[in-house]
N, C-alpha and C positions, 0 to 999 in steps of 0.2 A: 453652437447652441445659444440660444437668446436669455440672456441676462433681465428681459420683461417678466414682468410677473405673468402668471399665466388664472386669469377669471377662473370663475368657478357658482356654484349654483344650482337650484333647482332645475329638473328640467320633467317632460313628460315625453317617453318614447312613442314612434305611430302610434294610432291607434289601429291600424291594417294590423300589427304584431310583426310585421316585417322592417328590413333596414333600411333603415331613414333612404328616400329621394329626395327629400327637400330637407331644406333648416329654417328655421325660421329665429333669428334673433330677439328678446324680449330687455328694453334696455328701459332701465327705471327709472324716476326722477331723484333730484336729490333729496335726502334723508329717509330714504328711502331703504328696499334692498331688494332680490331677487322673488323674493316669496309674493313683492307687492305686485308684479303683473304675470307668474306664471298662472295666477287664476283667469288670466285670457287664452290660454290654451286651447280648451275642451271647446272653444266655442271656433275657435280657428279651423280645428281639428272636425270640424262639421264638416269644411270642403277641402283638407287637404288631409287627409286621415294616413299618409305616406311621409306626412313630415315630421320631423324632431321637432320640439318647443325646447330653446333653452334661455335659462333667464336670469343671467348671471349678476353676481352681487359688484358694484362699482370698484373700484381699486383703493378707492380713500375712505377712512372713519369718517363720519359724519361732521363736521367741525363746527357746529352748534348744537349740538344736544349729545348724548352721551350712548347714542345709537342711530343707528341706521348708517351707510354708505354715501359716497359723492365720487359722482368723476372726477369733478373741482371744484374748491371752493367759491362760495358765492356772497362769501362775505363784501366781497367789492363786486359788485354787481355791473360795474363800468363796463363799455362794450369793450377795452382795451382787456378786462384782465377775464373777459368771456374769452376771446378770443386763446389770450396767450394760455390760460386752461385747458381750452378743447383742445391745442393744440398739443399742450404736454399729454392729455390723455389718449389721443387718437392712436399712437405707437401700440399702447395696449392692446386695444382694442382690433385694431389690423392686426395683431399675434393671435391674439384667438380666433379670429375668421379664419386664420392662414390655420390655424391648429385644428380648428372644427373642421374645415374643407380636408383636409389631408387626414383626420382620421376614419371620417366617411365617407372618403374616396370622391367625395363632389366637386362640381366647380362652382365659379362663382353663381351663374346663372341658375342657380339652387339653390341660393338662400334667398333670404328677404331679411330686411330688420326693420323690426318696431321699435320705436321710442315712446317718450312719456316727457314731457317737458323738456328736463335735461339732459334724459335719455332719446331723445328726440334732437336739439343740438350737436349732440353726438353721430346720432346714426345720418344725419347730413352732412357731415361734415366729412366724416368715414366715407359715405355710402359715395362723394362728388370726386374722391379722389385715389378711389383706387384703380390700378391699371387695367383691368379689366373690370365691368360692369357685373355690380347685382341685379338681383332681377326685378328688385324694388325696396324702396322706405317707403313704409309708413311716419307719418310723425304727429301724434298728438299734444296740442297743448304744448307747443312749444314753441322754437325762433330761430333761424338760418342764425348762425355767426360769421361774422367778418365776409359778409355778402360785397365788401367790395374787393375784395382780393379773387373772388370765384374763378372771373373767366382767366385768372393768370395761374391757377391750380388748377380748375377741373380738369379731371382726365376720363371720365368714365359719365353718361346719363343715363342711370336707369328712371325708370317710372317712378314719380311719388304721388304719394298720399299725402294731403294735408287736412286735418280735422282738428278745430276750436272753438270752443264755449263762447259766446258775445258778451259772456258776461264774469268771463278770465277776471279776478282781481290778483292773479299773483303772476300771470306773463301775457300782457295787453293782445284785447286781439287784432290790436294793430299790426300784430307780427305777421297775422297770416297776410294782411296784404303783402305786406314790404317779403316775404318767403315767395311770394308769389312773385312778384314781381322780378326780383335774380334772376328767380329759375326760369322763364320765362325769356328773359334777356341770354343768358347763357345755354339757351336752346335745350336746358331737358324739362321732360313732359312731365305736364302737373296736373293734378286735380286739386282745386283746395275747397272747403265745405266751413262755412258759420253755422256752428251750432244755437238757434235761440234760446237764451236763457238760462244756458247751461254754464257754471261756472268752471275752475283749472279740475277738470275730469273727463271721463269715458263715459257717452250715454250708451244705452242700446241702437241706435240709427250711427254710432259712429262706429259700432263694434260691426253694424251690417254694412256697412261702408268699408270698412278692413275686411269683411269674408271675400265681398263683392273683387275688390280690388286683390287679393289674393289668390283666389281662384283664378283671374284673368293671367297673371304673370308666373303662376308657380302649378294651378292647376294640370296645366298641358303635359308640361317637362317629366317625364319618367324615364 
């Protein structure tokens, strides 16, 4: 039995009323919590109305304000101590794919995860190295970590999503190049999208850009 803490969180069952075929992951940024992207559900749930939404609260208190969650802290914002964070958090995070899959009898190629800046960090970094392939990341608003180590860990490409505001002031959207350009190099498929004008958020054409892209990878699979 695993000594990991085991996530927890909002979630929203099908909307069919039957049991889950798909999952869909909702991973949030920091200071944040689960509450702050399970309201992207209902719109997911347009074209996949067979999948679970679950939108689990981070593993850490917030460690600048006196609420909300973190994967890891961001106090040192260095690509060094990005890195050694995602990495202490990913363990978690693999327990609960492995706990969700196994209690709803799926595989991997049945979920998907969405991110959200940090929870975007995360579900790349998860989503490039597990043994078998999900069936996609999304990642909004966010930034590959430790892209130069990739090709000596990937084990797994599923499809990504990459969608960014041009006008990010809290995670440059220089990331999306430099995201793009890894995945790319380490041969898994990407779509990446600049959002004009849009600052660190979800507009409506990035939310139809995640139906679009989910429907393609998760639609099928029943």
């Amino acid at each position: 039995m695993s000594d990991l803490p085991l996530l927890a969180g909002p979630a929203l069952p099908p909307a069919s009323g039957q049991p889950p075929r798909q999952v869909v992951l909702l991973l949030h940024g920091v200071g944040a919590d689960g509450n702050d992207l399970i309201g992207l559900a209902p719109f997911f749930q347009q074209v996949l109305p067979e999948a679970a939404f679950l939108s689990p609260h981070a593993p850490q208190p917030f460690d600048m304000a006196p609420f909300g969650h973190q994967w890891f802290s961001l106090r040192d914002f260095s690509p060094e101590a990005r890195l050694k964070g995602t990495r202490a958090a990913a363990p978690i995070l693999d327990h609960y794919i492995d706990h969700l899959l196994a209690i709803f009898g799926l595989k991997e190629e049945n979920m998907a995860l969405i991110g959200f800046s940090q929870g975007t960090m995360m579900a790349l970094h998860v989503g490039l190295r597990r043994a078998r392939p999900l069936a996609g990341v999304v990642g909004y608003s966010g930034m590959l970590v430790g892209s130069e180590f990739l090709a000596a860990e990937v084990r797994s490409r599923p499809p990504v999503l990459l969608v960014h505001g041009e006008a990010d002031g809290i995670v440059p959207i220089q990331s999306l190049d430099q995201a793009k350009t890894a995945l790319v190099q380490n041969k898994v498929p990407v779509h990446a999208h600049a959002r004009p004008g849009l600052a660190h958020g979800i507009d409506e054409e990035g939310i139809r850009l995640g139906q679009e892209f989910l429907k393609e990878i998760l639609g099928k699979k029943t």
